[in-house]
C-alpha positions, 0 to 999 in steps of 0.5 A, spaced: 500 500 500 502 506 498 503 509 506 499 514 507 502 519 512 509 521 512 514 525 515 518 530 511 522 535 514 527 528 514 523 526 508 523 519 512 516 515 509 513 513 516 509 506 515 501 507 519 499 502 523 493 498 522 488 493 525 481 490 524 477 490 517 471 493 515 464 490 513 460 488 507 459 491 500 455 497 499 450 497 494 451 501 488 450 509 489 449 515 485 452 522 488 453 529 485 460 531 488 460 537 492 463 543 489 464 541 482 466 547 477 464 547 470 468 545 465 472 551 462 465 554 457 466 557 450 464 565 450 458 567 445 462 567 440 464 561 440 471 561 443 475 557 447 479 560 454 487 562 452 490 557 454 495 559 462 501 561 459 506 559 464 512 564 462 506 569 466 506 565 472 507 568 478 515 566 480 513 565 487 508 560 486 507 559 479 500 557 476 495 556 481 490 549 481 484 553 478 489 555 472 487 548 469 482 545 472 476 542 469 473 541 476 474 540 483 470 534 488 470 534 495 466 529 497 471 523 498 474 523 504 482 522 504 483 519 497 489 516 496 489 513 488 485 513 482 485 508 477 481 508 470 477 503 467 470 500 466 469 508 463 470 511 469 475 513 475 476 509 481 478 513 488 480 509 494 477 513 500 483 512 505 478 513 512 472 510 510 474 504 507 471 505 501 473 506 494 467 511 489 467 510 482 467 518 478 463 518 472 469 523 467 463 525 463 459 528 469 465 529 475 459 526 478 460 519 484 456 514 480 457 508 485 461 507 492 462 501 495 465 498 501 472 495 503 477 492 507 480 497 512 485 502 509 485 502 502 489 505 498 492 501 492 486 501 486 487 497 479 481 495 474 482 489 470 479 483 468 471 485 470 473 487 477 476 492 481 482 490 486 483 493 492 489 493 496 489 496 504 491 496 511 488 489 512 494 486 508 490 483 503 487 485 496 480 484 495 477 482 489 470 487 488 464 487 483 465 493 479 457 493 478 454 491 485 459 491 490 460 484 492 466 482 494 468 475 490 474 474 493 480 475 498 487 474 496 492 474 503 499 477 501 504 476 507 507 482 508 505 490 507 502 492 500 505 499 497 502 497 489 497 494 485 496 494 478 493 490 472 496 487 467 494 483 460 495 477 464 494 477 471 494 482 477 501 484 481 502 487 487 508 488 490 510 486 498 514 492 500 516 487 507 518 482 503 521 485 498 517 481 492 513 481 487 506 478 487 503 475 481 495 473 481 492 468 477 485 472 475 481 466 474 482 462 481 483 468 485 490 465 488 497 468 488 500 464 483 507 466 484 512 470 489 518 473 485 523 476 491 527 482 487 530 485 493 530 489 500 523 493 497 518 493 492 515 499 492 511 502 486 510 499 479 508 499 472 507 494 467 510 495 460 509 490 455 516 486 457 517 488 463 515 490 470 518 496 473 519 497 480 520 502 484 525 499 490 527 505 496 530 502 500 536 500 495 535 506 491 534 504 484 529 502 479 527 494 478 526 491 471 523 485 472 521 480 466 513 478 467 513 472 463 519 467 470 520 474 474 527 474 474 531 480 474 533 483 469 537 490 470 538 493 477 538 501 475 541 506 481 537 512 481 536 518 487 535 517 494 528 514 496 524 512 489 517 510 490 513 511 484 514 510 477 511 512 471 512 509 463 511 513 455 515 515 449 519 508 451 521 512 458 521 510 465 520 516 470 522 515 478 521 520 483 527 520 488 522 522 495 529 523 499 532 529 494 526 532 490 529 529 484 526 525 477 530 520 473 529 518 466 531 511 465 532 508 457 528 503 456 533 501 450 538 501 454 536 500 462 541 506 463 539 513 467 538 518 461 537 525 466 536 526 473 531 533 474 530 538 480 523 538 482 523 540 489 521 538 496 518 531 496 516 529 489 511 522 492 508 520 485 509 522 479 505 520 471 507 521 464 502 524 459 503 526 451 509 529 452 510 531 459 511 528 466 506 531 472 510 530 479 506 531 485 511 534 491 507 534 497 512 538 500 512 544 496 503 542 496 505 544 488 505 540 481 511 540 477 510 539 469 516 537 465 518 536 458 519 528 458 525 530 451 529 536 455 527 534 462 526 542 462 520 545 466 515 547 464 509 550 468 510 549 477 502 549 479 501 551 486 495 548 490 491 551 495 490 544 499 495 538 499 498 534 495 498 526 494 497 523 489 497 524 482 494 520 476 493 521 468 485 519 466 481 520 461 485 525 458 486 529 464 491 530 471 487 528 477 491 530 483 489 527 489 490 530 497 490 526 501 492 530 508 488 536 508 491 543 508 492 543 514 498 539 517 501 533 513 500 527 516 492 528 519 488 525 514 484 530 513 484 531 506 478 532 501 479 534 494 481 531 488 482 536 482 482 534 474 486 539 471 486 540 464 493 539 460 492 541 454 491 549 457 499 549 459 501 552 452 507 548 448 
């Protein structure tokens, strides 16, 4: 699972501690997110909004979140990841042990249902909905009812889960292995150990690329017999990764850095500045979006130069972050009070397409 709570001013990731597991599914709800702004409208004419120009940021700050946005929900308590997938975007709520379903086209909650305690983790793959969390277990749920169809125990502390084109995956970041699910019986079907951490990862179509921030470096695994293929050093403390244009991203939280990784070559290719604890990071047509919940801002880069293009200043913190349905979601998870108290509320989708090239 992805720790919900840090402490920064060490840039130490602190484990939560979790007990019990919640109840049964909820049946499936319709909820129109409070305080949703509209999508940007056209004027009489017919024009479009200018697009924000990130030359006349302000250099203090940058461009703000209302910049961008599409919209703004704030009615999922403390949301920790998104995943898109059955045409809609699926929010984990860490404190209500919930995981809500956004219709993209409305920015309205279609359904929410109930999970294990302290989920965090989301994937959408093979007609359902995986669900990891506190429990140490990930959870099997019916994307349409609700109904939990099956439990599958994993030994240690849960940081990731993601669907591939053939099985479920997680990583135990206790053991430092990489867990592989047989969709049709629901069972763990291998256990690959990879190092002294497994952390964040993505699925590529040859490889597993693993985030690993006790020893510092990202992980190429091969999905087909789970060996290691490359292990590549990159900053201090990575824990996510995100994949395009044939490139690996990893943010490096204990020194406010981004890695590029050549795919071709397994090798470093740039490392970037983005600032104060960068904790998740995705690659979207040409440009990667880092989310530093230390700065609370989001950093755009180009993913060719690793030049920046556009600091966005959030006025609530920053956790999460993800591209779907052709938009950034930024996920805040603590609240814009004091990091750590699960206080958060928010989710913005912002609109790239409105930073000028």
């Amino acid at each position: 699972m992805r720790k919900p709570a840090a402490t920064f001013g060490a840039l130490t990731i602190v484990a939560l501690l979790f007990s019990g597991c919640a109840g049964a599914s909820a049946s499936p709800s319709t909820e129109t997110a409070s305080a949703i702004a509209s999508p940007p409208a056209a004027s009489a004419n017919g024009d479009v909004p200018p697009t924000a120009d990130p030359a006349s940021a302000d250099p203090s700050g940058g461009l703000s979140a209302t910049d961008l946005a599409l919209a703004r929900i704030d009615s999922i308590a403390t949301p920790c990841e998104l995943a898109e997938g059955l045409g809609l975007i699926w929010v984990t709520s860490y404190a209500r042990s919930e995981v809500s379903a956004i219709d993209p086209a409305t920015n309205e909650i279609v359904r929410t249902f109930a999970v294990p305690e302290g989920p965090c983790g989301v994937a959408v793959g093979f007609d359902s909905i995986w669900v990891s969390g506190g429990t140490r277990t990930v959870a099997r749920i019916d994307p349409e009812t609700g109904e939990s169809l099956a439990t599958v125990p994993i030994p240690g502390e849960i940081y990731d889960v993601q669907a591939g084109p053939d099985a479920v995956w997680a990583t135990d970041r206790t053991n430092g292995t990489l867990v592989r699910i047989d969709p049709e019986t629901t069972e763990i079907s291998a256990t690959y150990p990879i190092g002294t951490s497994a952390d964040g990862f993505r699925i590529a179509d040859d490889a597993i690329w693993v985030a690993a921030d006790r020893s510092s470096e990202v992980i190429r695994v091969d999905p087909l017999d789970g060996s290691v293929v490359a292990r590549i050093a990159v900053g201090n403390k990575p824990n996510w990764v995100a994949l395009g244009d044939g490139l690996v991203w990893v943010e490096n939280t204990g020194d406010g850095t981004v890695s590029r990784i050549d795919s071709s070559t397994n090798e470093v290719a740039g490392t970037f500045d983005v600032g104060r604890a960068p904790v998740y990071l995705a690659a979207h047509e040409g440009r990667v979006w880092v989310a530093s919940s230390g700065a609370r801002s989001v950093s755009v880069l180009d993913s060719g130069s690793g030049d920046p293009v556009a600091e966005i200043a959030f006025e609530t913190g920053v956790h999460g972050l993800a591209a779907a349905a052709g938009s950034i979601w930024v996920l805040d998870l603590h609240g814009p009070s004091v990091l750590g108290n699960l206080k958060g509320t928010t989710i913005w989708r912002l609109d790239p397409a409105r930073l000028v090239p």
